[in-house]
C-alpha positions as CSV (number, residue, x, y, z in Angstrom):
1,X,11.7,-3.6,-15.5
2,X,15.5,-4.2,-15.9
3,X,15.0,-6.6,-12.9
4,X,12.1,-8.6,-14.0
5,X,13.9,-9.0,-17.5
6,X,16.9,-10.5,-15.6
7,X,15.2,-12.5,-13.1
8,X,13.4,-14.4,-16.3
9,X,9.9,-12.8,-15.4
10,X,8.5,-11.9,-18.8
11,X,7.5,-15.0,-20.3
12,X,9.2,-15.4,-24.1
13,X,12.2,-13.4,-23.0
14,X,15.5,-14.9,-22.8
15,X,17.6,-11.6,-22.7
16,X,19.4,-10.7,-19.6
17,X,21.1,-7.5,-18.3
18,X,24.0,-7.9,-19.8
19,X,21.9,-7.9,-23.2
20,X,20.4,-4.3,-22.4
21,X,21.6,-1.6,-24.3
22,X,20.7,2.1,-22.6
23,X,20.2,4.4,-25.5
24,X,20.6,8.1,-23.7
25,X,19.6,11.9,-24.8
26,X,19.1,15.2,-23.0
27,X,16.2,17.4,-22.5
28,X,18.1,19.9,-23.9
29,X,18.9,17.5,-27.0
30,X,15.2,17.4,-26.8
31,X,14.1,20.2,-26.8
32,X,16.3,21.4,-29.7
33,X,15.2,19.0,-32.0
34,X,11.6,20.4,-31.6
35,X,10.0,17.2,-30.4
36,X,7.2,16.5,-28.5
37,X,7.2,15.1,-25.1
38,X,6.0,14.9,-22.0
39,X,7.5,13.4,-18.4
40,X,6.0,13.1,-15.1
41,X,7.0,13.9,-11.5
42,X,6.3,10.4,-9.9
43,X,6.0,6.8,-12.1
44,X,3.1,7.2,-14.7
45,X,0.5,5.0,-13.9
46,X,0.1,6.4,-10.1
47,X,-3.0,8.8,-9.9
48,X,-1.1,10.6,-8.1
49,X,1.4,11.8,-10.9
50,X,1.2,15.0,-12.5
51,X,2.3,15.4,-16.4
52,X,3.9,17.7,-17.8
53,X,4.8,19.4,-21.4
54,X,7.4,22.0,-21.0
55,X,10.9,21.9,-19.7
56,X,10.1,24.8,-17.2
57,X,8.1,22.3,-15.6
58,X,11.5,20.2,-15.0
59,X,11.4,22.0,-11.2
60,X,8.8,20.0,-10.2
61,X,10.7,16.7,-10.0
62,X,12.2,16.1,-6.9
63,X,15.5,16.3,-8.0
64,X,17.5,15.8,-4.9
65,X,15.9,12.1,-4.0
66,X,17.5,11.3,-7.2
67,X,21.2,13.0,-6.5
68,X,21.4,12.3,-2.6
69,X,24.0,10.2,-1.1
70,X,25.4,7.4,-1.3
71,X,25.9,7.4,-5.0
72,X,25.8,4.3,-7.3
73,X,26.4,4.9,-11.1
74,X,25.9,8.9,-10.3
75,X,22.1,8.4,-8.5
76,X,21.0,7.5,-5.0
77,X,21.7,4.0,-4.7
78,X,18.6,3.6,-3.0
79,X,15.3,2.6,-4.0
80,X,12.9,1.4,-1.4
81,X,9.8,3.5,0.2
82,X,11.1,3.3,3.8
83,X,7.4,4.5,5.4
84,X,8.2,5.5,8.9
85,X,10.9,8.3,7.0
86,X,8.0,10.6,5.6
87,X,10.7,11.8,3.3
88,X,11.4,8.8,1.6
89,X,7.8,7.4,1.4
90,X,7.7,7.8,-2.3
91,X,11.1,7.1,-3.5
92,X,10.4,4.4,-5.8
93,X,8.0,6.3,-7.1
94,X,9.3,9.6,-7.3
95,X,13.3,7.3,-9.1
96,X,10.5,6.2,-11.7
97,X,9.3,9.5,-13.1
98,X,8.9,9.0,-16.4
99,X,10.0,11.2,-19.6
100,X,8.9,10.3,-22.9
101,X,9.0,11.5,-26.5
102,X,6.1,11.1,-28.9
103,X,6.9,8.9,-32.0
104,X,10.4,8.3,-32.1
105,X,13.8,10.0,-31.3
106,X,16.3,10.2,-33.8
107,X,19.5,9.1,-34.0
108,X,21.2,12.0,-34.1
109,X,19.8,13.2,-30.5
110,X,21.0,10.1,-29.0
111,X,24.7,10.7,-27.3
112,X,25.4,7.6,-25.9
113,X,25.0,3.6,-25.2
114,X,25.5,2.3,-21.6
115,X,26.1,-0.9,-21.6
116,X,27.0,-3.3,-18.5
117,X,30.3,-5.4,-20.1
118,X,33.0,-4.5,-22.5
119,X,32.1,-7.8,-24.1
120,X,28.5,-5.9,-25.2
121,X,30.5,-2.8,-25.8
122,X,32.5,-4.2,-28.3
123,X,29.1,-5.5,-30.1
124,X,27.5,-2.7,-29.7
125,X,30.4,-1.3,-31.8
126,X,30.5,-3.8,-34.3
127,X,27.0,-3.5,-34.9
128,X,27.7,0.2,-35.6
129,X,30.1,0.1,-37.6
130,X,30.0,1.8,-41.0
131,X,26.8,3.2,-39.9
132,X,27.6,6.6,-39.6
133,X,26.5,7.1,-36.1
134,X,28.6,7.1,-33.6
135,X,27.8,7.8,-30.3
136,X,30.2,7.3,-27.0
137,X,29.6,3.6,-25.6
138,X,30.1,3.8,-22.0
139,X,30.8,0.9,-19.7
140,X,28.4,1.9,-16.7
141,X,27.6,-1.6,-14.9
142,X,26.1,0.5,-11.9
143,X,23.2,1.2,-14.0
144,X,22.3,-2.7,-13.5
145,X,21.0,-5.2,-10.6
């Protein structure tokens, strides 16, 4: 989605990358909070994908495609479903597992803001000012296109 925001591909959207904040958690954050969730082991809307409810279940996500090497921004830089590897077949699709909490998260469980440019970083910190939340605001541009 991050590149169809940035190539101008969702009519009535003017943002860009550089406007994307990445609001992160863990599971185990999660999980101690008490709320709901479930995630998948390949991207949701493939009939193929499997859903899950408990963070036992976390095994069945092929973990390794999303740690091998070469690394960009701490995953596999690479994406694409190269077909004659049967190994890599579902890559994309397998990168877009999907976790998700019912409702809303709150504040509090978020840890940190990735953003691409110390220009958003320090309006991302402007805007929280006198807030009272105050999460670590990370500079992480290889989580972009």
């Amino acid at each position: 989605m991050l590149k169809t925001i940035d190539s101008g591909n969702v009519q009535g959207n003017d943002y860009r990358q550089d406007d994307i904040v990445h609001l992160t958690t863990t599971v185990e954050a999660i999980v101690a909070a008490g709320l709901p969730f479930v995630f998948t082991n390949y991207h949701a809307v493939k009939a193929f994908a499997e859903f899950f409810g408990a963070q036992g279940d976390l095994d069945k996500i092929d973990w390794e495609l999303l740690f091998e090497q070469p690394h960009l921004g701490g995953y596999c830089k690479y994406w694409h479903n190269p077909y004659s590897k049967p190994r890599y077949a579902l890559r994309m699709e397998t990168r877009s597992a999907e976790f998700l909490v019912r409702d809303s998260v709150p504040l509090a469980v978020l840890g940190q803001i990735a953003v691409r440019t110390g220009s958003m970083a320090e309006r991302v910190g402007v805007a929280l000012a006198n807030t009272g939340w105050s999460p670590d605001i990370k500079i992480i541009p290889d989580w972009y296109y």
